[in-house]
C-alpha positions as a Python dict, from the first residue, in 0.01 Angstrom:
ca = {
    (1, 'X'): (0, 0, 0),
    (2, 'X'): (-50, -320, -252),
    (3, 'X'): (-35, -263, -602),
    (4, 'X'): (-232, -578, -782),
    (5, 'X'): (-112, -643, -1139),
    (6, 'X'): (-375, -577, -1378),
    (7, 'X'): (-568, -877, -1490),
    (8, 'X'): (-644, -902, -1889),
    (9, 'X'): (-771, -1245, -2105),
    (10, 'X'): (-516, -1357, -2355),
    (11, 'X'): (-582, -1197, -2700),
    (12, 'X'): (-531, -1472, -2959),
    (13, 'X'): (-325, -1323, -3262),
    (14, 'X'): (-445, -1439, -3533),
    (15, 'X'): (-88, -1616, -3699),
    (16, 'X'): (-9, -1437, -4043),
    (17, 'X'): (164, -1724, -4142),
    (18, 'X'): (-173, -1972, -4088),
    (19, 'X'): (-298, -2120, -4431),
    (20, 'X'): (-577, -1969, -4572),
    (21, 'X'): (-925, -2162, -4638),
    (22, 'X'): (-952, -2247, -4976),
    (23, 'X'): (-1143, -2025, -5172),
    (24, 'X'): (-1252, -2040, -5515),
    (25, 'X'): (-1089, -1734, -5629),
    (26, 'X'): (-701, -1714, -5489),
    (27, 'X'): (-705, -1448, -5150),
    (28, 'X'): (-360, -1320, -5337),
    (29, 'X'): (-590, -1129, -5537),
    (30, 'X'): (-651, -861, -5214),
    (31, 'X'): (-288, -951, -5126),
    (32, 'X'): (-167, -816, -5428),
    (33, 'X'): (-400, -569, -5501),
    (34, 'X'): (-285, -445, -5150),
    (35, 'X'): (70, -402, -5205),
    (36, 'X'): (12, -231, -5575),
    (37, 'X'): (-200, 59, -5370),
    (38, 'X'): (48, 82, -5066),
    (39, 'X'): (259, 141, -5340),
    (40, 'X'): (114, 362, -5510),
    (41, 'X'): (68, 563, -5197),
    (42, 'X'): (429, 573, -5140),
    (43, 'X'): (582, 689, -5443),
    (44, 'X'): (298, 947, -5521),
    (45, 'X'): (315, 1092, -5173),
    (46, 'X'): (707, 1095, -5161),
    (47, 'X'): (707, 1231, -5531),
    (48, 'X'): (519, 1538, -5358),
    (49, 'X'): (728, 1570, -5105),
    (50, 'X'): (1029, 1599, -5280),
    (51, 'X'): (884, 1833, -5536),
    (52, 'X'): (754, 2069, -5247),
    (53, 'X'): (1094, 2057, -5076),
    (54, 'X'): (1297, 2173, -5421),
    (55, 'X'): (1011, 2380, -5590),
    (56, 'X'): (789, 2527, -5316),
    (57, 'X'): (532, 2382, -5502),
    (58, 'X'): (307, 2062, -5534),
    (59, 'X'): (139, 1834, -5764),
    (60, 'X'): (-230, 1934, -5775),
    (61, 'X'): (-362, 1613, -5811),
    (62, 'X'): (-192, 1401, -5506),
    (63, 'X'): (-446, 1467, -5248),
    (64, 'X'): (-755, 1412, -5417),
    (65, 'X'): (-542, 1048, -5585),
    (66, 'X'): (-397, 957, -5255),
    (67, 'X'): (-786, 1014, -5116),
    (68, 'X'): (-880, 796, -5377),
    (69, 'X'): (-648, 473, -5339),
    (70, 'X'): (-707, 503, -4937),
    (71, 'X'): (-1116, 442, -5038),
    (72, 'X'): (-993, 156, -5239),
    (73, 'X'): (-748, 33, -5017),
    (74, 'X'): (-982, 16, -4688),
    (75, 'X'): (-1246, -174, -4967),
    (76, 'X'): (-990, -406, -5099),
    (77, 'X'): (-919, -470, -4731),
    (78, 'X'): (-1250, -508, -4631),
    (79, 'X'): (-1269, -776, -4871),
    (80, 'X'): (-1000, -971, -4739),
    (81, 'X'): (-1095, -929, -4426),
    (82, 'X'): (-1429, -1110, -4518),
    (83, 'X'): (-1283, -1349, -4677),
    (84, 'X'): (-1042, -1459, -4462),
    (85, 'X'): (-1331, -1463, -4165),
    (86, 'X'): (-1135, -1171, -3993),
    (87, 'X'): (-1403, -908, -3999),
    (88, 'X'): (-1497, -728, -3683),
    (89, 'X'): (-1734, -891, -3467),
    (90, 'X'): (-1798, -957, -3087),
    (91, 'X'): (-1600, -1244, -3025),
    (92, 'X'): (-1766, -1300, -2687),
    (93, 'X'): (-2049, -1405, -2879),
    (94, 'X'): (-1899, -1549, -3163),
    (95, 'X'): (-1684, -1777, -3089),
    (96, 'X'): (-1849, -1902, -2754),
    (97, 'X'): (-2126, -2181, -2722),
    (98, 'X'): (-2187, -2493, -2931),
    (99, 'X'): (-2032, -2520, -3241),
    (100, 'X'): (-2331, -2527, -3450),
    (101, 'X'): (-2413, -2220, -3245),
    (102, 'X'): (-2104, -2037, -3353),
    (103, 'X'): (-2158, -2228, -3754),
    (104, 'X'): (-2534, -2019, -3714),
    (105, 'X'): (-2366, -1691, -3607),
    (106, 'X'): (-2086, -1702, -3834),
    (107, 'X'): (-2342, -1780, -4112),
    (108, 'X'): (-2571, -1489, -4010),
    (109, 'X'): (-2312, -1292, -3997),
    (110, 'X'): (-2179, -1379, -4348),
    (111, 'X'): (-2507, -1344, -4529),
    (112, 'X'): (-2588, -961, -4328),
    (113, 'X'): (-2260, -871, -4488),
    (114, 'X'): (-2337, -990, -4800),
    (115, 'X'): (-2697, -816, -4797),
    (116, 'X'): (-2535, -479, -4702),
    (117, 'X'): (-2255, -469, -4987),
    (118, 'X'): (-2495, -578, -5249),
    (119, 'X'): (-2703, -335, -5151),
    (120, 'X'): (-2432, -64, -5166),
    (121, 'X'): (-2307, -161, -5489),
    (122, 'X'): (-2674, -152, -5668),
    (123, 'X'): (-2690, 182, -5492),
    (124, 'X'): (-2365, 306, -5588),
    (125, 'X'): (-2412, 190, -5934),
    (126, 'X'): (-2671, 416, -5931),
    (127, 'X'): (-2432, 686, -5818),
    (128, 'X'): (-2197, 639, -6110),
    (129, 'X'): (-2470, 665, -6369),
    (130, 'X'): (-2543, 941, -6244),
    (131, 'X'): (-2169, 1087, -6257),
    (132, 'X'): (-2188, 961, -6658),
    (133, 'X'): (-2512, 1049, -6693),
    (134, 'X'): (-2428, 1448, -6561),
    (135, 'X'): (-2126, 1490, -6632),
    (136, 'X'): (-2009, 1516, -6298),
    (137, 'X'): (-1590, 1630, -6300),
    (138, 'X'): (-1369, 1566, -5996),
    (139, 'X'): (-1356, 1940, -5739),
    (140, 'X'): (-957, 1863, -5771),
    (141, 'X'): (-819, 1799, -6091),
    (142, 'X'): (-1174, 1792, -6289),
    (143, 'X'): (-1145, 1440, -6451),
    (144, 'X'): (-1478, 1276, -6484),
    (145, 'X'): (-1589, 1209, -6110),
    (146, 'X'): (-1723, 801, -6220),
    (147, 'X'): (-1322, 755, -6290),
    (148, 'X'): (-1312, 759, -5923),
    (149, 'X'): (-1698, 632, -5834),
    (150, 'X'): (-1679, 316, -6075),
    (151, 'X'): (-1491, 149, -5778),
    (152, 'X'): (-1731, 161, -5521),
    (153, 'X'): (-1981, -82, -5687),
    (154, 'X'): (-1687, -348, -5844),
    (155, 'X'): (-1545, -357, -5450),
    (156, 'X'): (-1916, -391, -5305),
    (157, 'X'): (-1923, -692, -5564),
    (158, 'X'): (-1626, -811, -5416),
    (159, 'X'): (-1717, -800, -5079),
    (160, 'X'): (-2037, -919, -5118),
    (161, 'X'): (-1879, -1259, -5343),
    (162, 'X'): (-1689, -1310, -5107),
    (163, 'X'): (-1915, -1282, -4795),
    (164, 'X'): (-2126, -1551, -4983),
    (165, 'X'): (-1856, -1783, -5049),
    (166, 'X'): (-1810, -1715, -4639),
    (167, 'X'): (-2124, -1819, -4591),
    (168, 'X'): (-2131, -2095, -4829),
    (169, 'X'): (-1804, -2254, -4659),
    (170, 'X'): (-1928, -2200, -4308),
    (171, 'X'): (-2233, -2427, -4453),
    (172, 'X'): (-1999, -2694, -4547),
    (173, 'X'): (-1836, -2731, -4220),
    (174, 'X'): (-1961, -2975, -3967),
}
């Protein structure tokens, strides 16, 4: 009996510690923004833990507020993601051929994710008028539901800026 050692390709890592393109508005914006919700999501969720270990009981409004800075977070990652080129793609395709081949893709890939979020934040602008507009309350805690909505559209923005900034950079490069 042989036993063959599997073959795999060598994933490149991307190296946290590699400098960041220059963008016009700082990435430590996301980083930030990041930390202050992981935050967030610790104390609030430890806060209920502690109070359901000595009281039996919980804080009402945890889940539907730890639902809500998990949205944000995977938005505010999203846009770092973009930003930082680091978005999910097929990298078979991407990052094989000529280089103004992989400028095109990178390019077409920028300005498709830049068409999708501004899309979804005229749409979910939309959304939130409507949750002004009808009074809409969270199922929860019953606060008004566009507290939670108005996010959507301001992190599409986001995304979207800084997909075209993506695709203006890619532009630049030779």
């Amino acid at each position: 009996m042989h036993v063959h050692e599997p073959t795999h390709l060598p994933i490149e890592v991307p190296d946290p510690a590699a400098q960041d393109e220059v963008t016009v508005i700082p990435l430590k914006i996301e980083d930030w923004l990041t930390v202050i919700v992981m935050g967030l999501l610790a104390l609030i969720t430890f806060a209920n833990v502690l109070v359901r270990y000595f009281t039996s009981q919980s804080f009402a409004w945890t889940e539907e507020f730890s639902v809500f800075l998990m949205i944000v977070l995977a938005l505010v990652a999203g846009s770092a993601s973009v930003a930082r080129n680091r978005q999910i793609r097929i990298e078979y395709f991407a990052d094989s051929g000529s280089q103004a081949r992989q400028r095109a893709l990178a390019r077409f890939g920028a300005i498709t994710v830049f068409l999708l979020f501004a899309l979804v934040a005229v749409l979910s602008t939309r959304m939130v008028w409507d949750d002004i507009r009808y009074g809409e309350t969270s199922p929860g805690i019953g606060v008004p539901q566009w507290w939670y909505t108005i996010w959507l559209p301001i992190m599409s923005v986001a995304i979207a800026g800084r997909a075209l900034g993506l695709f203006i950079r890619r532009g630049r490069r030779a």
